[in-house]
mmJSON file of the N, C-alpha and C atoms, coordinates in Angstrom:
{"data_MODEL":{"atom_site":{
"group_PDB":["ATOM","ATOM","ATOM","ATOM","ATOM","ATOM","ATOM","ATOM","ATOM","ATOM","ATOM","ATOM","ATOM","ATOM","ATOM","ATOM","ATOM","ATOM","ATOM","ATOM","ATOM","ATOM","ATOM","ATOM","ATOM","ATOM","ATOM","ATOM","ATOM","ATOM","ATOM","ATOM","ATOM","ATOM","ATOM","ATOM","ATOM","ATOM","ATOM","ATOM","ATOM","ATOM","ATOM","ATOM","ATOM","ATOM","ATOM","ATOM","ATOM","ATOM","ATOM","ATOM","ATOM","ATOM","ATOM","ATOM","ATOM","ATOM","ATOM","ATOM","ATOM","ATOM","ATOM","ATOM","ATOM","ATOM","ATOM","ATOM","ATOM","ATOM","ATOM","ATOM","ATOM","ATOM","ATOM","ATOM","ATOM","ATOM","ATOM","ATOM","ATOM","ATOM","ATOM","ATOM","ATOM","ATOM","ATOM","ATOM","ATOM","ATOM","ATOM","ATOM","ATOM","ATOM","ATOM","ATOM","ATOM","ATOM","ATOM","ATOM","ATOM","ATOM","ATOM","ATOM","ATOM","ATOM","ATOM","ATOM","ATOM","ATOM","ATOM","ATOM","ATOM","ATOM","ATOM","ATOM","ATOM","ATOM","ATOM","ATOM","ATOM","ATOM","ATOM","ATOM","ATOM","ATOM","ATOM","ATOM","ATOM","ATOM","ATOM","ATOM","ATOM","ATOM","ATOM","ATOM","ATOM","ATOM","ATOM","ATOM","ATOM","ATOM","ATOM","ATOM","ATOM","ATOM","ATOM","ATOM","ATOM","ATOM"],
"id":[1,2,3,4,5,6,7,8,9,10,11,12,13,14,15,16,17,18,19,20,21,22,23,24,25,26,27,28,29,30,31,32,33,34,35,36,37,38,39,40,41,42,43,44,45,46,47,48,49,50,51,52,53,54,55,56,57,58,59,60,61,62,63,64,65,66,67,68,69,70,71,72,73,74,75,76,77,78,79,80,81,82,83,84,85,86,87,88,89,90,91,92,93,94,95,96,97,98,99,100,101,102,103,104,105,106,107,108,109,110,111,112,113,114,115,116,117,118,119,120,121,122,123,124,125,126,127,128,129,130,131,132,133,134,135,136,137,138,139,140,141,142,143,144,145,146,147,148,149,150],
"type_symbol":["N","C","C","N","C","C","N","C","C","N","C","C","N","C","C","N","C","C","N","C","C","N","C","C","N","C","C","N","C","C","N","C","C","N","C","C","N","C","C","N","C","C","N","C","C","N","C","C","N","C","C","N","C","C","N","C","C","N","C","C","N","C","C","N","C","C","N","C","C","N","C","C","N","C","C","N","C","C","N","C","C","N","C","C","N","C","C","N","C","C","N","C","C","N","C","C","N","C","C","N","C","C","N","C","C","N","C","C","N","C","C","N","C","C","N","C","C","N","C","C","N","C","C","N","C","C","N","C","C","N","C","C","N","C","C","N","C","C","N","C","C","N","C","C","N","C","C","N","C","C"],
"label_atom_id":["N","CA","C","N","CA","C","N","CA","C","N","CA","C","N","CA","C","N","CA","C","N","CA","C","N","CA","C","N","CA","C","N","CA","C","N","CA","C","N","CA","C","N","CA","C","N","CA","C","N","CA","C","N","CA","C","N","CA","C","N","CA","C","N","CA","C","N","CA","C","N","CA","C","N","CA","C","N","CA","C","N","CA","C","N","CA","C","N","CA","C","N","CA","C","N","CA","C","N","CA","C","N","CA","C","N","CA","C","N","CA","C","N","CA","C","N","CA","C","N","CA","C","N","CA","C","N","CA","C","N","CA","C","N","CA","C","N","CA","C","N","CA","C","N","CA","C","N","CA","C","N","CA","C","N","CA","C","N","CA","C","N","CA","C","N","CA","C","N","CA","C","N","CA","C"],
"label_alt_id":[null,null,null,null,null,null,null,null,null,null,null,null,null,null,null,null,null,null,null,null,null,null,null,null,null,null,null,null,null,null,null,null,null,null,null,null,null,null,null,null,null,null,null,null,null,null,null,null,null,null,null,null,null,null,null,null,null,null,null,null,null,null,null,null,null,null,null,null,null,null,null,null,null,null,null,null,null,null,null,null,null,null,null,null,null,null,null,null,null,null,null,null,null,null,null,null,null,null,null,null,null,null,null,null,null,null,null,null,null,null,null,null,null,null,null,null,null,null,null,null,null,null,null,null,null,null,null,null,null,null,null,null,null,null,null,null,null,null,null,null,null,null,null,null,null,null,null,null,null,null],
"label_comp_id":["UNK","UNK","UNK","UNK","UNK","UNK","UNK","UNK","UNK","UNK","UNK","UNK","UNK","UNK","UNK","UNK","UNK","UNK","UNK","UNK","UNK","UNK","UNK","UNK","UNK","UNK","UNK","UNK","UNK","UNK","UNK","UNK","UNK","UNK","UNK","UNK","UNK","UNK","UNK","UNK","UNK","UNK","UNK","UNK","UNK","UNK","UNK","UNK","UNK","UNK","UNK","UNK","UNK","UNK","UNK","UNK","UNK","UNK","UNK","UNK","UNK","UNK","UNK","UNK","UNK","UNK","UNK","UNK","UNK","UNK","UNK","UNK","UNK","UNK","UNK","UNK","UNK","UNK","UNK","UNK","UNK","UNK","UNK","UNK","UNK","UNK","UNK","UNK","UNK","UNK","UNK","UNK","UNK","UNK","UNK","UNK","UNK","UNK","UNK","UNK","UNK","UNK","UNK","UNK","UNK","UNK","UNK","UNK","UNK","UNK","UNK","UNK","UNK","UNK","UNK","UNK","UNK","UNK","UNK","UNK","UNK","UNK","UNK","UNK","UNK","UNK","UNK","UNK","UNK","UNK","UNK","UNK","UNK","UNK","UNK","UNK","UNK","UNK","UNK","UNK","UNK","UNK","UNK","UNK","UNK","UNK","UNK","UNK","UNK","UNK"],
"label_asym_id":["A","A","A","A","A","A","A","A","A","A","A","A","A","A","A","A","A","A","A","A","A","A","A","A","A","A","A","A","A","A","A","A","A","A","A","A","A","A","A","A","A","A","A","A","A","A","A","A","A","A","A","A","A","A","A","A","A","A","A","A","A","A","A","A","A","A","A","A","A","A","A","A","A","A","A","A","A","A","A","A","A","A","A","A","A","A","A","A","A","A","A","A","A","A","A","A","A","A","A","A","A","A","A","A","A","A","A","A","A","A","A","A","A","A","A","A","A","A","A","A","A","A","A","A","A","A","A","A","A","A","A","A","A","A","A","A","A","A","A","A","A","A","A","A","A","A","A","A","A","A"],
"label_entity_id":["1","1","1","1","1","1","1","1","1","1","1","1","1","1","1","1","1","1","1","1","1","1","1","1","1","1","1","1","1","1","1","1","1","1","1","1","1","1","1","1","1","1","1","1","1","1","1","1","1","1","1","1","1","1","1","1","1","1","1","1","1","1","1","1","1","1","1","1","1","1","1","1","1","1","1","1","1","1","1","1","1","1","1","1","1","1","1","1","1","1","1","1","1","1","1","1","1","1","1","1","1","1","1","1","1","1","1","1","1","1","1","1","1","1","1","1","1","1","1","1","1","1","1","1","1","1","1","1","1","1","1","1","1","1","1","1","1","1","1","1","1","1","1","1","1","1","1","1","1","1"],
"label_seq_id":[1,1,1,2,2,2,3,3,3,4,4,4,5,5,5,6,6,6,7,7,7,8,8,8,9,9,9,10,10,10,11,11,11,12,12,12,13,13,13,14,14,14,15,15,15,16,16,16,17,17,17,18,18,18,19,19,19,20,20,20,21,21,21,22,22,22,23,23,23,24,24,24,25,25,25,26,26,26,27,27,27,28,28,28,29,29,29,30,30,30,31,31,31,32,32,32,33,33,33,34,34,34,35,35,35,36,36,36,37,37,37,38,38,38,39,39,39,40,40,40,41,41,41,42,42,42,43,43,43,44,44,44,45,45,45,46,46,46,47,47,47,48,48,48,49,49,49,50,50,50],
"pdbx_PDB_ins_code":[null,null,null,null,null,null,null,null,null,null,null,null,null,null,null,null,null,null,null,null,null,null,null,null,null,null,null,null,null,null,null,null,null,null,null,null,null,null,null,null,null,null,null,null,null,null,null,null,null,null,null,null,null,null,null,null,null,null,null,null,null,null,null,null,null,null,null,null,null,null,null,null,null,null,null,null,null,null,null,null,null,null,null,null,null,null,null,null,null,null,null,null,null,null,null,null,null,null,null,null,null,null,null,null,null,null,null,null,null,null,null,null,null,null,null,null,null,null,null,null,null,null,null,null,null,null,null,null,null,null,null,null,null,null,null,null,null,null,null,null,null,null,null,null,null,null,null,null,null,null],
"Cartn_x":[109.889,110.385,109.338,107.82,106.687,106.882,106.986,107.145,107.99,109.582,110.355,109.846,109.018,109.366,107.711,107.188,106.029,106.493,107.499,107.901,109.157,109.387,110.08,109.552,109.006,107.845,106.154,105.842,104.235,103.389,103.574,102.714,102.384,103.848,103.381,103.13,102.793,102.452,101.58,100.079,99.253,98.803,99.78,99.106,98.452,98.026,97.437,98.63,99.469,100.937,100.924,101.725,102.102,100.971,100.132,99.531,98.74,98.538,98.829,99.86,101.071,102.447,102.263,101.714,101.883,100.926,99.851,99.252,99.071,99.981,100.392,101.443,102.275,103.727,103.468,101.813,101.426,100.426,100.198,99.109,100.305,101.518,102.464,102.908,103.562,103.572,102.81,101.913,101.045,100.743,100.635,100.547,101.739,102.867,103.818,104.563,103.827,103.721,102.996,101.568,100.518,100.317,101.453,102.269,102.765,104.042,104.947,104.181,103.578,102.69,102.533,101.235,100.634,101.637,102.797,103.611,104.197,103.847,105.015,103.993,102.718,101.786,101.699,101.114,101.056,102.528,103.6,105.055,104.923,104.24,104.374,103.506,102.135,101.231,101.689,102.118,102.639,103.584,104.857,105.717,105.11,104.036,103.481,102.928,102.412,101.584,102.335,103.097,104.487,105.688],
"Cartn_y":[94.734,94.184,93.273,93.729,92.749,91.389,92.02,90.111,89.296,89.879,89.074,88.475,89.211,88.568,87.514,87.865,87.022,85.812,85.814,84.471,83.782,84.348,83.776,83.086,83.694,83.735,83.453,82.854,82.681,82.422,81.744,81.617,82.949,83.671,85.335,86.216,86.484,87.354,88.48,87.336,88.028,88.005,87.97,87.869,88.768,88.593,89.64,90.682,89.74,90.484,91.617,90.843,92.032,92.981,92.837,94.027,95.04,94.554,95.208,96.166,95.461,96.516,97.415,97.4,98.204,99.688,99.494,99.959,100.635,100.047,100.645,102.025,101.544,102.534,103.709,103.632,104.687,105.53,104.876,105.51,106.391,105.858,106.562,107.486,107.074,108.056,109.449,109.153,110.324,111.279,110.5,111.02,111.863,111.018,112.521,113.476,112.94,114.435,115.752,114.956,115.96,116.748,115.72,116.688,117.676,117.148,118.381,119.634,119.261,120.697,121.309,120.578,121.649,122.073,121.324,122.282,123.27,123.353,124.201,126.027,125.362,126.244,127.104,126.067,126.323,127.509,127.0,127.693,128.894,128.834,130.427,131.156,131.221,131.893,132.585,131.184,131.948,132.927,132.672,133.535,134.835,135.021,136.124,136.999,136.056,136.743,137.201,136.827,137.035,138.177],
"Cartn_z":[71.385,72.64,73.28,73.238,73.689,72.699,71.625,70.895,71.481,71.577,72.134,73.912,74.772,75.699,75.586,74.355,74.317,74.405,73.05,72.517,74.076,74.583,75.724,76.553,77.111,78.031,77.827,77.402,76.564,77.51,78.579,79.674,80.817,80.529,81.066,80.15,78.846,78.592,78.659,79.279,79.642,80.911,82.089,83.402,84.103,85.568,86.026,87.023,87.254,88.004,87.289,85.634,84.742,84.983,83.993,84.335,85.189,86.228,87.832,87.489,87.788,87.79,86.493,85.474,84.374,84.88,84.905,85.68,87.063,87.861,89.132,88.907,88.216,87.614,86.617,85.588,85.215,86.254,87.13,88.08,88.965,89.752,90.388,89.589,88.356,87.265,87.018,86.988,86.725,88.012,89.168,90.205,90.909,90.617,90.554,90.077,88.582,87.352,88.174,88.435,88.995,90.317,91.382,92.327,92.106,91.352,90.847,90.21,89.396,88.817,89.712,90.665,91.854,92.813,93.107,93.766,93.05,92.13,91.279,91.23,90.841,90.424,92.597,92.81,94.572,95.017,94.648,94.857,93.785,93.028,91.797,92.29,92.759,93.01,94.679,95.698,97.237,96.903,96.143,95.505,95.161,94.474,93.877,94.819,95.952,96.904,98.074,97.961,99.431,98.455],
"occupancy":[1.0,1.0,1.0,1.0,1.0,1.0,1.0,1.0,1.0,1.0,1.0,1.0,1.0,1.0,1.0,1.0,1.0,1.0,1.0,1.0,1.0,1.0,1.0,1.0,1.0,1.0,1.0,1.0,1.0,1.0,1.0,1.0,1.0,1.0,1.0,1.0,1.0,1.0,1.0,1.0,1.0,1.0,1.0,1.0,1.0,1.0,1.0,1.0,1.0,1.0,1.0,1.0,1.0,1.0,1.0,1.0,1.0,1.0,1.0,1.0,1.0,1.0,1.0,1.0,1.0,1.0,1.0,1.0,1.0,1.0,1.0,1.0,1.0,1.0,1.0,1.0,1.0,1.0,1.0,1.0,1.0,1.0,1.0,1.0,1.0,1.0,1.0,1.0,1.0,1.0,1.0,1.0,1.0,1.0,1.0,1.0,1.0,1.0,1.0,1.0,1.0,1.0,1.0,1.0,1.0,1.0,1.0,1.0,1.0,1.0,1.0,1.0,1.0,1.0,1.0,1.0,1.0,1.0,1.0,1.0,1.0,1.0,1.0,1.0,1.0,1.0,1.0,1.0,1.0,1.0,1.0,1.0,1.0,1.0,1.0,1.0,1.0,1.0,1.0,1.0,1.0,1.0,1.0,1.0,1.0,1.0,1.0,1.0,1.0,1.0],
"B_iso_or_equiv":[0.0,0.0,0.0,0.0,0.0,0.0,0.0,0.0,0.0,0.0,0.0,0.0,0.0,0.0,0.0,0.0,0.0,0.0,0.0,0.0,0.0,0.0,0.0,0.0,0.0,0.0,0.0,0.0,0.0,0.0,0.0,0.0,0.0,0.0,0.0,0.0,0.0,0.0,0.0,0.0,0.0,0.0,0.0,0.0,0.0,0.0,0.0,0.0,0.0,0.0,0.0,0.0,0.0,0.0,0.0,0.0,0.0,0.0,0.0,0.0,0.0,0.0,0.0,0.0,0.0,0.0,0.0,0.0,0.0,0.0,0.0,0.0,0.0,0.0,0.0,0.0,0.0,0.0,0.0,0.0,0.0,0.0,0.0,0.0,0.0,0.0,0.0,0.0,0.0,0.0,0.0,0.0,0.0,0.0,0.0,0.0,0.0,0.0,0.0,0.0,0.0,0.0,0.0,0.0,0.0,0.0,0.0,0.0,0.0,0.0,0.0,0.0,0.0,0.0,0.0,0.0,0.0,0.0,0.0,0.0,0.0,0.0,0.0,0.0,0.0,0.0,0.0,0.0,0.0,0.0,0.0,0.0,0.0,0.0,0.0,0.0,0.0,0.0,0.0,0.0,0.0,0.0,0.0,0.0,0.0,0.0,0.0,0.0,0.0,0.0],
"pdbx_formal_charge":[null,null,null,null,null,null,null,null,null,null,null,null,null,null,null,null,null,null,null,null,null,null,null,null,null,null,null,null,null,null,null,null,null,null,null,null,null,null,null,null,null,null,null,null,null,null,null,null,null,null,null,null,null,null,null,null,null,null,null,null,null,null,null,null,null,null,null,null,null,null,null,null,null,null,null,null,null,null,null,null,null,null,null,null,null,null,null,null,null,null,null,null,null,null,null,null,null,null,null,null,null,null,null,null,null,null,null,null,null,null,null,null,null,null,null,null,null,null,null,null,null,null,null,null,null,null,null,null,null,null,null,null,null,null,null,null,null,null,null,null,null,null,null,null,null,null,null,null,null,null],
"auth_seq_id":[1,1,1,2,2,2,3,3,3,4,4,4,5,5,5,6,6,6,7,7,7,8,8,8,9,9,9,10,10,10,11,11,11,12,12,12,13,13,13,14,14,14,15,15,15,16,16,16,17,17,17,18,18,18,19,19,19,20,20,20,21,21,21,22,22,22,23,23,23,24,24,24,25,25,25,26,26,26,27,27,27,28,28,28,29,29,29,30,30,30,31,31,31,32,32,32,33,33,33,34,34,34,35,35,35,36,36,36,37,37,37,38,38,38,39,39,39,40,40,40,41,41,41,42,42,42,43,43,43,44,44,44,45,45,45,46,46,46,47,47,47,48,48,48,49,49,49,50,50,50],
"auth_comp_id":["UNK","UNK","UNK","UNK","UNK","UNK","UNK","UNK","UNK","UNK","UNK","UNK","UNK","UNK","UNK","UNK","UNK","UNK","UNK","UNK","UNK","UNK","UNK","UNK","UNK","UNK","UNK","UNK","UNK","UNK","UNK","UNK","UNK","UNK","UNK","UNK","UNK","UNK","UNK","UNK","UNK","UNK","UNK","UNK","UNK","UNK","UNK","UNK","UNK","UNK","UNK","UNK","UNK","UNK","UNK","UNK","UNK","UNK","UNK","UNK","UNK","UNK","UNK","UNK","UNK","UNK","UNK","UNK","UNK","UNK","UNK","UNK","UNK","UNK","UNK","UNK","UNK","UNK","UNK","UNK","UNK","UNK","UNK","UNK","UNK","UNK","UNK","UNK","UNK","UNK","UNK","UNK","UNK","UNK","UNK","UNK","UNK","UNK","UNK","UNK","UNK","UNK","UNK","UNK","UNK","UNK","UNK","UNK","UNK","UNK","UNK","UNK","UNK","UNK","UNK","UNK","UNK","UNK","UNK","UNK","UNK","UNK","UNK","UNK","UNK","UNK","UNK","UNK","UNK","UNK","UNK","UNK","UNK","UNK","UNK","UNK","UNK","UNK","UNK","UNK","UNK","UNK","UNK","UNK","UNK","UNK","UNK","UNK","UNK","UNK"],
"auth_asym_id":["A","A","A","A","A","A","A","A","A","A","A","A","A","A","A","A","A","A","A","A","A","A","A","A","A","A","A","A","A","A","A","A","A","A","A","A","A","A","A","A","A","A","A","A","A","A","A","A","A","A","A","A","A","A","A","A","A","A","A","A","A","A","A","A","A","A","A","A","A","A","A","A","A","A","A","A","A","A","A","A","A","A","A","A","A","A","A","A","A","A","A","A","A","A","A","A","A","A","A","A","A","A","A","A","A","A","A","A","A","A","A","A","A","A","A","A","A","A","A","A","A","A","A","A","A","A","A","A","A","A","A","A","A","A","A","A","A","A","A","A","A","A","A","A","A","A","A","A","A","A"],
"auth_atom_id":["N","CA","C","N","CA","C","N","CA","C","N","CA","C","N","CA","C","N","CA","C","N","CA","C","N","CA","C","N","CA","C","N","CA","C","N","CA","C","N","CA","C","N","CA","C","N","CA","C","N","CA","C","N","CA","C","N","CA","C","N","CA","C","N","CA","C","N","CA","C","N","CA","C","N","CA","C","N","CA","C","N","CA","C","N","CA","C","N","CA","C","N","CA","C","N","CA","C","N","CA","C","N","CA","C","N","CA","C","N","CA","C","N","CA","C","N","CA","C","N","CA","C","N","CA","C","N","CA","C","N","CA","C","N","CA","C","N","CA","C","N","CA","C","N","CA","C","N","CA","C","N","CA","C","N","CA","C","N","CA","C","N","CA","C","N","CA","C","N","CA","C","N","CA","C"],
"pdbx_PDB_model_num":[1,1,1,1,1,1,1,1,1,1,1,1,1,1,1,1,1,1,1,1,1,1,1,1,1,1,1,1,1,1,1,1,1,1,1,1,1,1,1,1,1,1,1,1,1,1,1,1,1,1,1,1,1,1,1,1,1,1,1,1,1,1,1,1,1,1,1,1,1,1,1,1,1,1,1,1,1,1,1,1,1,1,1,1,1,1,1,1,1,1,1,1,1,1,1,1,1,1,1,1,1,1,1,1,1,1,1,1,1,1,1,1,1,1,1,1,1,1,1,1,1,1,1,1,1,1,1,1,1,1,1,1,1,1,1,1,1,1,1,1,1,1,1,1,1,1,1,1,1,1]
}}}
């Protein structure tokens, strides 16, 4: 799929937009994987203790 929008697009393939946003969306990404855990872990342990 990167080839195709290389060859489309050749002057964006490698910008700094793109990869900003690539980067931004694994950083949110991950960040609310790593929410969810700790609420989850945070919600199992109060559970345990209550």
């Amino acid at each position: 799929m990167s080839d195709v929008n290389a060859e489309q697009f050749r002057g964006f393939s490698e910008n700094h937009y793109q990869h900003g946003m690539h980067s931004l969306a694994w950083i949110s990404l991950w960040l609310i994987v790593g929410l969810g855990v700790a609420a989850g872990v945070f919600g199992f342990f109060w559970g345990l203790s209550s």
